[in-house]
Residue, then its C-alpha position, 0 to 999 in steps of 0.5 A: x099272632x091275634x088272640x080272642x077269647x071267647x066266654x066259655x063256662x061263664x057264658x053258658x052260664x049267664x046264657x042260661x039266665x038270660x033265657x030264665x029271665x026272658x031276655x032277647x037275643x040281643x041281650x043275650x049277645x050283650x051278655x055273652x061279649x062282656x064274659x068274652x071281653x072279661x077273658x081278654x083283660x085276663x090274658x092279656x093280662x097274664x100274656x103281659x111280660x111277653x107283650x100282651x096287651x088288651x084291644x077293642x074291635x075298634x083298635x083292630x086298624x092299629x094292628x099292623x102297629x102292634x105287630x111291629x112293636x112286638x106285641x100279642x094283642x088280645x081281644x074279646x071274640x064276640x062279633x059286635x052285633x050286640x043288641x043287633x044279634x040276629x034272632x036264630x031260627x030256634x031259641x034265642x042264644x045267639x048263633x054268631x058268638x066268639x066262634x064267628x068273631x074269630x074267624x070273622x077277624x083271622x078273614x079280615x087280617x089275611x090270616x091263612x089258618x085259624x086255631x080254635x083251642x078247646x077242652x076237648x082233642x078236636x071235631x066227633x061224630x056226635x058230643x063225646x061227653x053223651x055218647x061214648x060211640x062217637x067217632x073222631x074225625x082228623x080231617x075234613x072239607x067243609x063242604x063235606x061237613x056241612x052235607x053230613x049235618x051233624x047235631x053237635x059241632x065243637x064250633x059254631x056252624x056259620x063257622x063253616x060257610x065262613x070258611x068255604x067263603x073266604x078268599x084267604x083262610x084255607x083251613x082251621x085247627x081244632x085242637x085241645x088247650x089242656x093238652x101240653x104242646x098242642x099249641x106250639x105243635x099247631x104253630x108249626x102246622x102239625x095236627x094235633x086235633x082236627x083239621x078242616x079245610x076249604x074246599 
């Protein structure tokens, strides 16, 4: 198992201010990954009695190593684009954030599945926390859900095509984190969010 975190709250946070000051897209990925990599040191940190431990983009070679030493490694899931982040079509925070590096990474090591733990139970029609007629959505093709176009996506939507190109990962879990038991009951392929999968 790898984990990555991503920056959550505090990323949005200093998104925002980067964007109150001006900045580019590439410092505002800066930004984004150092939150990210913050989060790693903090779990790693709290993973360490069970064989936690932090590593860069650059130690991803050794984790063949660290598997069979019994470790969890922990890294930051900010691709390393960093000041070399492609500008998005509108505005300027950064379209491949931790959702991408994720993914990127699972895809790299072979993985055939990727959870994404979140605050909320999975994927909706719209975003639950403006809109209480949204529908819930368990499973769906990425295919399909990149044809529907929907205007709020609980994951980054380059996400999607990453899915539908990989030749390795068949599906992705989203599931919430608050929730106890979600975790270990994903592990085992249970869908306790939502489910979506190559098609």
């Amino acid at each position: 198992m790898l984990v990555t975190t991503g920056g959550g709250t505090r990323s949005r946070h200093i998104y925002s201010i980067g964007l109150e000051l001006g900045m580019p897209t590439g410092i505002i990925a800066k930004f984004g990954s150092s939150v990210s990599e913050q989060n790693a040191l903090l779990i790693s940190t709290l993973l360490s009695p069970w064989g936690g431990i932090k590593i860069g983009h650059d130690e991803i070679v050794k984790l063949p190593t660290y598997f069979a030493q019994g470790c969890i490694p922990v890294t930051h899931g900010m691709p390393p684009y960093d000041f070399f982040a492609i500008p998005p079509e509108k505005g300027r925070i950064p379209v491949h954030r931790t959702d991408v590096g994720t993914l990127l990474l699972a895809d790299l090591i072979g993985a055939r599945s990727c959870i994404f733990i979140k605050d909320e139970k999975g994927l909706y029609t719209d975003d639950p926390k403006k809109n209480p007629k949204v529908e819930f959505i368990a499973e769906i093709g990425a295919k399909e859900l990149l044809r529907r176009s929907l205007d709020d996506l609980i994951i980054e939507r380059p996400c999607l095509e990453i899915l539908q190109n990989s030749q390795v990962i068949t599906r992705i879990y989203i599931i919430n984190g608050l929730e106890k038991g979600n975790i270990t009951r994903a592990l085992q392929g249970e869908n306790v969010g939502t489910i979506i999968y190559k098609e």
